[in-house]
C-alpha positions in Angstrom: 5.3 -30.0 -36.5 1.9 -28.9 -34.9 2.3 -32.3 -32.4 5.1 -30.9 -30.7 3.2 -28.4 -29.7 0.7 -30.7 -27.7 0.3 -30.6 -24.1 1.5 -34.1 -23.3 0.4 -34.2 -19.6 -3.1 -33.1 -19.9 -5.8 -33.2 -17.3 -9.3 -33.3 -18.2 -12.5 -34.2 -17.0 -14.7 -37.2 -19.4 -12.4 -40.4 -18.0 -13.8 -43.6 -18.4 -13.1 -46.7 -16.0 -10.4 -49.4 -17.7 -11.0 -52.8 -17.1 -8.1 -54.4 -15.5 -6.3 -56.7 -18.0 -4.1 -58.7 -15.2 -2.7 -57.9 -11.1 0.2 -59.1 -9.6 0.3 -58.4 -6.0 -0.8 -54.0 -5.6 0.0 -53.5 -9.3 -2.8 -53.8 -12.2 -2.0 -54.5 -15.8 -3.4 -52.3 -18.5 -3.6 -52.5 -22.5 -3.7 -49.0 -24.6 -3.8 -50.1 -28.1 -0.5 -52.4 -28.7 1.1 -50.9 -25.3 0.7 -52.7 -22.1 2.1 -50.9 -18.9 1.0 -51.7 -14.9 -0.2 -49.2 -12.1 -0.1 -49.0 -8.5 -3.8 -48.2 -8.6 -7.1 -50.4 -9.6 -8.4 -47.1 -10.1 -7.2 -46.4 -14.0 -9.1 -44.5 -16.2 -9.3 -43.7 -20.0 -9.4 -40.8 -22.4 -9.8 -40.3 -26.2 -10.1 -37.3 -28.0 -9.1 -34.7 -29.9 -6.3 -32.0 -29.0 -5.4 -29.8 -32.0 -6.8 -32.4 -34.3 -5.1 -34.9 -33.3 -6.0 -37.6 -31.6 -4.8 -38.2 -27.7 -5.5 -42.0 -26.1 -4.5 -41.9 -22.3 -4.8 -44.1 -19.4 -4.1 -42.2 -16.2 -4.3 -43.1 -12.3 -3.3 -41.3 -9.3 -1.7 -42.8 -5.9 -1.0 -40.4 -2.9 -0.4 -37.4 -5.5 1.9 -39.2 -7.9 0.0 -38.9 -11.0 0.9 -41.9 -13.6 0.0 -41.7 -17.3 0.5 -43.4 -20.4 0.1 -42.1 -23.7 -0.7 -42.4 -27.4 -0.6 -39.6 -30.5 0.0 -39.8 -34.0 3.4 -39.1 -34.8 3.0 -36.8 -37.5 -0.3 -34.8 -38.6 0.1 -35.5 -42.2 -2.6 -37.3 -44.4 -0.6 -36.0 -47.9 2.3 -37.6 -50.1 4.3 -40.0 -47.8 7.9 -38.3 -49.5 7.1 -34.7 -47.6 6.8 -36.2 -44.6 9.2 -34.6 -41.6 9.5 -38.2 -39.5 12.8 -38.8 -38.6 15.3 -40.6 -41.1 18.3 -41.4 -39.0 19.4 -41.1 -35.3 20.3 -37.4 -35.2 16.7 -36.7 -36.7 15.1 -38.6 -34.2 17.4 -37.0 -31.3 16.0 -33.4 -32.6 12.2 -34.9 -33.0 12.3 -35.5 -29.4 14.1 -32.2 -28.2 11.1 -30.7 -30.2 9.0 -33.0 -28.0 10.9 -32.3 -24.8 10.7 -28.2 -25.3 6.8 -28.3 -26.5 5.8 -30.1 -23.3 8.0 -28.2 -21.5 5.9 -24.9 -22.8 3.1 -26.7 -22.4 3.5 -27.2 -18.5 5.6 -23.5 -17.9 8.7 -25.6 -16.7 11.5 -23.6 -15.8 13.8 -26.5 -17.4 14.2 -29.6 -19.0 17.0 -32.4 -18.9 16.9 -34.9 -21.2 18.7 -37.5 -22.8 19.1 -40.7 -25.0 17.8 -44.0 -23.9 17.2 -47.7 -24.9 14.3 -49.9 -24.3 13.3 -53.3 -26.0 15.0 -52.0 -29.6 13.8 -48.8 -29.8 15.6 -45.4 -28.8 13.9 -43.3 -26.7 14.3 -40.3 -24.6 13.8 -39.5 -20.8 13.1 -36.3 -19.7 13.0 -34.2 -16.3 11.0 -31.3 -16.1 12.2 -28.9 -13.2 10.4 -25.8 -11.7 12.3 -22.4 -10.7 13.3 -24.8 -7.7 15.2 -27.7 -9.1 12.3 -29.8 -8.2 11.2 -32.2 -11.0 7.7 -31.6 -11.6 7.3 -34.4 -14.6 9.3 -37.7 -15.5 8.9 -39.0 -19.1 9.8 -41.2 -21.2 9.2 -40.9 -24.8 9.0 -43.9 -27.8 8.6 -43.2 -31.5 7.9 -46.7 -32.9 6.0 -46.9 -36.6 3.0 -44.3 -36.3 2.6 -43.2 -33.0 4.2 -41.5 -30.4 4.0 -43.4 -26.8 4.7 -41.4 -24.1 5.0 -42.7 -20.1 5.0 -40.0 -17.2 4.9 -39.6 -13.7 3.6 -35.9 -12.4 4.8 -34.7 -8.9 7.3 -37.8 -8.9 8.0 -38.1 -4.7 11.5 -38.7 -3.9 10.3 -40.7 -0.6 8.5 -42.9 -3.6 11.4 -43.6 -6.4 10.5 -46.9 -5.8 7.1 -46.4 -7.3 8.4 -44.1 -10.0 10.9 -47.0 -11.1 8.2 -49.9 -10.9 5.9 -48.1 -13.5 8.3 -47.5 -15.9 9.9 -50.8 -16.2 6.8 -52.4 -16.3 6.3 -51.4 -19.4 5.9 -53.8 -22.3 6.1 -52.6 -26.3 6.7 -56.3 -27.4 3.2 -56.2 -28.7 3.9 -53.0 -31.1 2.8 -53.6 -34.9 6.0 -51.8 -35.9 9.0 -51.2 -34.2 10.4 -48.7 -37.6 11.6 -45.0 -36.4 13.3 -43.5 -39.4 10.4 -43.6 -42.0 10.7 -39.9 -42.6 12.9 -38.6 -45.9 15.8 -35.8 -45.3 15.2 -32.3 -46.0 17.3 -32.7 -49.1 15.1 -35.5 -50.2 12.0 -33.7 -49.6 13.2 -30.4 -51.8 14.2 -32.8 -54.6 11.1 -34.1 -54.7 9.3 -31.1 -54.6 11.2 -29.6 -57.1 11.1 -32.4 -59.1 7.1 -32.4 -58.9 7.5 -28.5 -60.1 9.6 -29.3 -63.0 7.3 -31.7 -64.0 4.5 -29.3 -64.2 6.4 -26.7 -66.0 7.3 -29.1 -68.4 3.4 -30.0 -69.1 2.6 -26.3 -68.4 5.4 -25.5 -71.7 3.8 -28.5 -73.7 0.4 -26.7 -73.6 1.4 -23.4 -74.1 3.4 -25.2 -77.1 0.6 -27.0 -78.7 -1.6 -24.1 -78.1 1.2 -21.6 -80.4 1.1 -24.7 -82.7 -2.3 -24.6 -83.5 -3.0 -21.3 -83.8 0.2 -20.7 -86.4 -1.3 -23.6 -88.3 -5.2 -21.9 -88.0 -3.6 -18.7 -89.8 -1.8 -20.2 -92.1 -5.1 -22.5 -93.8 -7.0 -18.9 -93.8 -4.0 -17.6 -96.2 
């Protein structure tokens, strides 16, 4: 799937200011779409636009180096027939949808390595990931929700060891209560997806072999009126 091959953490220049949405003591409160999430910074900024055709919203802020970011993508580029899509259908899909995830940011930033596992937050499973250099030092912090559509993802670039504290405060101040749909296994098997394709082909052949039929049919009957 082309998203997995996104650069998740990207940089760019074309940020515009956020309006703060609520503070409570040094931490401001910001909405992306149906995800609220607080920074250590006033200074937030926003991005929209288009990476590979699909469509990246992303608030970012930096504070002493630690770059924080929240994000939004489409979780799957496919406009076609709902019944081909490749979203996952049970856990085990949804495990592999992220390790996709994991290994195309992981390309995306050179990391030497990535750790990741299974997590829960407010119903939905997720997945935290660690992104290491050739040094063991973790470069990126992640955590990664597919709820309905969209794929939210929550980082923390160059993620200080002297500032865990910091690290920890962003993440849990996240808030998906707000999300129109809470659904991750809206995809159909690969099974499924061959039966229905197959059964799509049959059909044709079947109104393919009807024509050619009629057409045999009426040209037997055209020679037999000229004898």
């Amino acid at each position: 799937m082309r998203h997995r091959k996104v650069i998740l953490f990207l940089l760019c220049l074309g940020f515009i200011p956020l309006a703060v949405i609520g503070q409570e003591s040094d931490w401001f409160e910001y909405k992306l779409e149906d995800v609220k999430i607080s920074f250590p910074t006033e200074d937030v900024y926003q991005l929209d636009t288009l990476v590979n055709d699909l469509r990246l919203r992303q608030l970012y802020g930096e504070v002493e180096k630690m770059i924080f970011f929240t994000q939004l993508l489409p979780a799957e580029n496919n406009a076609g027939d709902a019944n081909y899509s490749e979203l996952p259908y049970d856990e085990e899909s949804l495990l592999k949808y992220y390790d996709g995830v994991a290994e195309g940011a992981s390309n995306a930033i050179r990391a030497a390595k990535v750790e990741g596992e299974k997590i829960s937050y407010d119903g939905l499973i997720g997945y935290q990931a660690k992104y290491k250099d050739p040094n063991d030092k973790v470069v990126v912090e992640s955590k990664t929700f597919l709820a309905g559509d969209q794929l939210i993802v929550v980082s923390v670039y160059n993620p200080a060891i002297e500032k865990d504290a910091l690290k920890k405060a962003f993440f849990e101040s996240l808030d998906l209560s707000q999300l129109k749909s809470k659904e991750q296994f809206t995809g159909k098997s690969w099974s499924y997806r061959r039966g229905y394709f197959l059964g799509q082909m049959l059909f044709y052949l079947l109104a393919g072999g009807g024509l050619v039929f009629s057409i045999v049919y009426f040209v037997k009957k055209s020679r037999s009126a000229r004898n």
